[in-house]
NUNU-793155 format. One line per 10 residues: number of its first residue (from 1); their letters; for each residue x, y negated, z negated of C-alpha. Coordinates in nm, 2 decimals, padded with zeros to 4 digits. Each point is the difference from the previous one (the first is absolute). Example, Ala and Ser with C-alpha at 12.3 -4.5 7.8 and 13.67 -1.06 7.14 Angstrom:
1 = as = 01.23,00.45,-00.78 | 00.14,-00.34,00.07 $
END
This chain:
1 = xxxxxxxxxx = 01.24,01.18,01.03 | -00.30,00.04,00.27 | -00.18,-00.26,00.15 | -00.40,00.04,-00.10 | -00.10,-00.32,00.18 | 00.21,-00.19,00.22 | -00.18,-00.38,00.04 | 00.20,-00.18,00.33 | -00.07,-00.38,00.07 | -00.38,00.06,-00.09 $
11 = xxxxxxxxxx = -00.21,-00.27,00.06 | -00.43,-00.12,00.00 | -00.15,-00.34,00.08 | -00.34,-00.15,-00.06 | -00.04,-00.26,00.28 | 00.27,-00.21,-00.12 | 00.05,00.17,-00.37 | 00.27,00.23,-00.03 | -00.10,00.27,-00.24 | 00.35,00.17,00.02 $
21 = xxxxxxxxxx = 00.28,-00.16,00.14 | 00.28,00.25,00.18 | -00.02,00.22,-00.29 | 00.33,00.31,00.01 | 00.01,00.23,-00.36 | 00.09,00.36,-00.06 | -00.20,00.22,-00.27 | 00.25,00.28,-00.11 | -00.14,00.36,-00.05 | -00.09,00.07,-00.36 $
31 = xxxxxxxxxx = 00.02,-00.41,-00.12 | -00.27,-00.21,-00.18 | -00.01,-00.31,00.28 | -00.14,-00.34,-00.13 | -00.11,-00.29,00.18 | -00.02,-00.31,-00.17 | -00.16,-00.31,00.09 | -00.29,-00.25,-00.07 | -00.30,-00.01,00.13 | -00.01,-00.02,00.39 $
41 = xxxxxxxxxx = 00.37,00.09,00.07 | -00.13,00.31,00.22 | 00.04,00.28,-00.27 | -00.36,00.14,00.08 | 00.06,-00.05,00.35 | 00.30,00.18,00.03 | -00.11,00.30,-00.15 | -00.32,00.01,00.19 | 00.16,00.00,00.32 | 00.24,00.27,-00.06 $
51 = xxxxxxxxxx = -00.29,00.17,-00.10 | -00.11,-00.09,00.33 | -00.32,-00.15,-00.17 | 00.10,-00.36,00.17 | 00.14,-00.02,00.34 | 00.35,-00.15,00.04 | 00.12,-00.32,00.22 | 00.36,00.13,00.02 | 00.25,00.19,-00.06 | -00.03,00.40,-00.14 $
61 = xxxxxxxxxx = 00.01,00.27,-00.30 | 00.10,00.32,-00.02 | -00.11,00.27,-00.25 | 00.24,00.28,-00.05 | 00.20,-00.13,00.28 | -00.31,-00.01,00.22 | -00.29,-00.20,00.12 | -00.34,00.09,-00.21 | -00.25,00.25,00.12 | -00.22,00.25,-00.17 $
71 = xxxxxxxxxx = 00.28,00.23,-00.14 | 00.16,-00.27,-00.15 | -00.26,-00.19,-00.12 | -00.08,00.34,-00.15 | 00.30,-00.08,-00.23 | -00.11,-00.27,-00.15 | -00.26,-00.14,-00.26 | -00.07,-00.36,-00.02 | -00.25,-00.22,-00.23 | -00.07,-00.33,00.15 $
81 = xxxxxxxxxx = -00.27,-00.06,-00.15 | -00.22,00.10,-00.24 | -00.16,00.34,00.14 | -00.38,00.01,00.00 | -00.10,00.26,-00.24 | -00.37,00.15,-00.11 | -00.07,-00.18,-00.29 | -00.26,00.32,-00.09 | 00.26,00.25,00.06 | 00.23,00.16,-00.21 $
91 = xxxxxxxxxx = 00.38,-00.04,00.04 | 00.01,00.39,00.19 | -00.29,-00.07,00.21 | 00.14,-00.30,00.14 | 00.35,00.16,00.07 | -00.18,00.27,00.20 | -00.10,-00.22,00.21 | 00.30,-00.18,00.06 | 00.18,00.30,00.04 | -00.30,00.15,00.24 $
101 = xxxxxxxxxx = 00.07,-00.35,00.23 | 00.36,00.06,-00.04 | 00.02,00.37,00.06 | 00.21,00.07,-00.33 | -00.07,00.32,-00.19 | -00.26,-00.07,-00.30 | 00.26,00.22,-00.19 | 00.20,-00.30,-00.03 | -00.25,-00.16,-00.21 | 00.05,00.08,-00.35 $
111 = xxxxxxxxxx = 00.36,-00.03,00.04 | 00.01,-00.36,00.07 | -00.25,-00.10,-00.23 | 00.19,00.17,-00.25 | 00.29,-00.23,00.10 | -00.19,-00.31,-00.03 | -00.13,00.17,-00.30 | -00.37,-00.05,00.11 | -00.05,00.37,-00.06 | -00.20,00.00,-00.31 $
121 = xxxxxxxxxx = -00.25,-00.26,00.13 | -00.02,00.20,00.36 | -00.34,00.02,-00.04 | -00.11,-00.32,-00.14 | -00.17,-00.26,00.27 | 00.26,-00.32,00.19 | -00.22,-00.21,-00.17 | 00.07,00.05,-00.33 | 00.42,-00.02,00.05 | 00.19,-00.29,-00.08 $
131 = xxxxxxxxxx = 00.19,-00.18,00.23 | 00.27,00.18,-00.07 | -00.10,00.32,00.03 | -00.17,-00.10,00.35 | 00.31,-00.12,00.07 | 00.15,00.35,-00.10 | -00.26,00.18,00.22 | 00.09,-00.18,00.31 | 00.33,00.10,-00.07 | -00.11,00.36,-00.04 $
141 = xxxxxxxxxx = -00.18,-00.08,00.30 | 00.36,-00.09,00.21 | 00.18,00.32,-00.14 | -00.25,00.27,00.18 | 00.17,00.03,00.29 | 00.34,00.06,-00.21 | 00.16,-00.30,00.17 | 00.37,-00.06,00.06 | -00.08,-00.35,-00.04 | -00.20,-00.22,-00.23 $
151 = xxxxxxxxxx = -00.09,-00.36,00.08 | -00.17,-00.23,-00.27 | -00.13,-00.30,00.06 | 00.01,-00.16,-00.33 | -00.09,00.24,-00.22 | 00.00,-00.15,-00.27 | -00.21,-00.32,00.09 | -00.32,-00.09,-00.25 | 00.10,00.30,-00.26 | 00.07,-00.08,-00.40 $
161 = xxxxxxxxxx = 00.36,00.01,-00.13 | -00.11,00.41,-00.11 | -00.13,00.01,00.37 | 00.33,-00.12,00.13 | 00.24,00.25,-00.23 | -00.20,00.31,00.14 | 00.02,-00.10,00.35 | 00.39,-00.06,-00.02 | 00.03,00.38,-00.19 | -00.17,00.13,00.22 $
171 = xxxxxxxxxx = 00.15,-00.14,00.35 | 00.34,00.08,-00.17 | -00.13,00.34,-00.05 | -00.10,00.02,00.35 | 00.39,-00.11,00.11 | 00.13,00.24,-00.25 | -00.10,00.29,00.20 | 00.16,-00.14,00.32 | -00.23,-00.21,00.16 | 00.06,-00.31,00.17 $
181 = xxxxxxxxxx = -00.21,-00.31,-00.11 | -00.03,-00.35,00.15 | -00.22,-00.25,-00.16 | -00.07,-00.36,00.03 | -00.04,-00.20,-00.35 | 00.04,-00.33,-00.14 | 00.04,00.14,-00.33 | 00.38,-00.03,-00.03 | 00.09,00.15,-00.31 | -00.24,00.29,00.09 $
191 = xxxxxxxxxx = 00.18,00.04,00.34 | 00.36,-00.03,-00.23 | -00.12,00.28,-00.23 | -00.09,00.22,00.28 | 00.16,-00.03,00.36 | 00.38,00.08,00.08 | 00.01,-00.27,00.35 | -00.22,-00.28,00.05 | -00.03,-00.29,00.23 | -00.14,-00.36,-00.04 $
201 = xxxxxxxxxx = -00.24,-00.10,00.25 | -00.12,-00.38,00.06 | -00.21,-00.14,00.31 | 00.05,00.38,00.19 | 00.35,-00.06,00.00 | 00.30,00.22,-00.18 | 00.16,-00.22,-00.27 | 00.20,00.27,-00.17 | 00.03,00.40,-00.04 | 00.18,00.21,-00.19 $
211 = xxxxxxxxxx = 00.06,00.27,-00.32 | -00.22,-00.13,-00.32 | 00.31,00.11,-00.26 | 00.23,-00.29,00.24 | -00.21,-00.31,-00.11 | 00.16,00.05,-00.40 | 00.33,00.05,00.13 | 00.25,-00.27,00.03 | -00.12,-00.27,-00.22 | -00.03,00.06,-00.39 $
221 = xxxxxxxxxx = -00.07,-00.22,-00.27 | 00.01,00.05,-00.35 | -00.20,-00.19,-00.28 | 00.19,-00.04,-00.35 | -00.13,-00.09,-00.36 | 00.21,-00.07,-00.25 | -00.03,-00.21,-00.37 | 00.37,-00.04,00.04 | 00.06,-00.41,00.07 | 00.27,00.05,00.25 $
231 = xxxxxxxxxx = -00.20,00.22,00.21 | -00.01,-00.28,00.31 | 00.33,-00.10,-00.02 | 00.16,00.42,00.00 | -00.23,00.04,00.32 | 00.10,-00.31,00.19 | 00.35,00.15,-00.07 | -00.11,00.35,00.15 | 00.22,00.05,00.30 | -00.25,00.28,00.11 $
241 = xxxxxxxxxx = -00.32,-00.29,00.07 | -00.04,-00.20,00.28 | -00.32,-00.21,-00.18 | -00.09,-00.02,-00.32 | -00.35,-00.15,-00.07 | -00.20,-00.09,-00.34 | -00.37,00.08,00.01 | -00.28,00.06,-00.27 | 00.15,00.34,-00.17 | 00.33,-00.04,00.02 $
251 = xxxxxxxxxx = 00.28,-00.03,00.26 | -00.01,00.14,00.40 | 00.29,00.12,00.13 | 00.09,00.09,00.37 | 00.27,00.25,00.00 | 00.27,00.02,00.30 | 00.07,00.35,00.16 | 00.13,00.25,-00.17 | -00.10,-00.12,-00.32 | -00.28,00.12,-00.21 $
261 = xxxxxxxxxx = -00.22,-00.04,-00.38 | 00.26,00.26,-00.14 | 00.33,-00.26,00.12 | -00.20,-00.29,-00.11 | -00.09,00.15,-00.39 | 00.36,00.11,-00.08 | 00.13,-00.35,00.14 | -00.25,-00.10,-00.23 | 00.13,00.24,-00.27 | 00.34,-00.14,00.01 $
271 = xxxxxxxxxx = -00.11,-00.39,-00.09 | -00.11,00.17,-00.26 | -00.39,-00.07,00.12 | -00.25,00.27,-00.06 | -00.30,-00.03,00.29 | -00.35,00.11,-00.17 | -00.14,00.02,00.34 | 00.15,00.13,00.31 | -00.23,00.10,00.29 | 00.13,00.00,00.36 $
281 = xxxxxxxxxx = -00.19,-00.14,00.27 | -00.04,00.10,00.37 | -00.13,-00.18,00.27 | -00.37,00.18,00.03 | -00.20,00.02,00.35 | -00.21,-00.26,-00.08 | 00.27,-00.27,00.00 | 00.18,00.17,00.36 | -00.40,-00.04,00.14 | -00.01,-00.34,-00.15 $
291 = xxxxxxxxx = 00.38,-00.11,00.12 | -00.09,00.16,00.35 | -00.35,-00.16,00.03 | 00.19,-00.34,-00.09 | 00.30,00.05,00.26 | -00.28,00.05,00.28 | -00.12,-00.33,-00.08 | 00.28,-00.21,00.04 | 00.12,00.20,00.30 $
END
């Protein structure tokens, strides 16, 4: 795969605050890149310096496998923040500007508010959108230019759970059709459901990166219900379980490698135990951001 941005050893200070702390990722052409991280581990600042908003202490970026001038910058379309529309104006009006400063073709303008499915209210004034749909618009907004790359700095932040849904569609819409997206997010599950590669972020500095569909591999655990009485004692028999653990709804069990729900139910089958409830459990991003935040700590 290509290299759309290339981050090496990047680095800012505040007087003695370091905002990002020798900082080295790689964004793969046509991914959907997510940092992670709480508040103040140097996700905003990251992204505005490579958008050469914030100047850098150390270190370098490279954009299509080179340093970032107009043509490249040309390429890409970035929401940092929440772009300062007319409130008087109407959806069209405001895009005509943005596209006048920009110097993208006004043509482009009912095509990407018919992506963000804004089209119908095109001519209704900002200040009588929802947050969402503003939200939608600055998004519209991004798209003018027909960027190669989209970066979103949590998109999602203040919207309802509708708000949310319509933003995640609509960003994997926007990857569907082969564009590259990074985006900064605390929102974990929304960054599971929606990027391929993330990375965790904490204090500027790199705790973890890699492919979204690796953090439920390896590990499974299965939970088991049963009204049969010798439920516990066929699973602390199971040869395929390294743990078995009682909680509220019935019995947790880790499986070993190699073993799955399907192993697990015909042992179960053939104690002559029938499992009213079998549902297999993978380790979710939330609980690799949690593990990782918690390793940092004691590090």
């Amino acid at each position: 795969m290509t290299a759309v941005l290339e981050i090496k050893n990047l680095t800012k200070r505040y007087g003695r605050i370091t905002a990002v702390n020798d900082l080295s990722l790689t964004v793969e052409k046509g991914s959907v890149f997510g940092i992670l991280g709480p508040n103040g581990s140097g996700k905003t600042t990251t992204l505005g310096i490579i958008l050469d908003v914030i100047n850098r202490t150390g270190g370098e970026y490279l954009w299509f496998g080179e340093q970032g001038n107009n043509q490249v910058r040309k390429k890409i379309g970035a929401i940092l923040e929440t772009p300062i529309f007319y409130p008087y104006l109407s959806a069209i009006k405001n895009l005509e500007i943005v596209a006048d400063i920009k110097g993208a073709p006004t043509s482009n303008i009912e095509p990407v508010l018919k992506k963000v499915e804004l089209y119908e209210r095109r001519d209704d004034k900002y200040r009588t959108y929802s947050l969402g749909m503003k939200q939608r618009l600055s998004i519209a907004s991004a798209l003018l230019c027909d960027p190669e790359v989209m970066i979103l700095d949590e998109p999602t932040n203040g919207l309802d759970p509708q708000g949310i849904a319509e933003i995640r569609e609509l960003i994997k819409q926007i990857a569907l059709e082969g564009k590259t997206i990074i985006l900064a997010s605390h929102l974990l599950d929304e960054v599971q459901k929606v990027c391929s590669h993330f990375c965790v972020l904490k204090r500027g500095s790199l705790l973890y990166s890699g492919m979204v569909e690796e953090v439920s591999a390896g590990l499974v655990q299965v939970e088991v219900k049963s009204d049969s009485p010798e439920l516990e004692k066929a699973l602390e028999t199971y040869q395929g379980a390294s743990k078995t653990e009682r909680d509220l709804h019935g019995y947790m069990v880790t499986l070993t490698e190699g073993h799955d729900a399907g192993h697990l139910n015909a042992y179960l089958h053939q104690q002559g135990i029938t499992a009213n409830h079998l549902v297999t459990q993978r380790k979710s991003l939330e609980k690799q951001f949690l593990e990782l935040l918690a390793e940092s700590d004691h590090a």
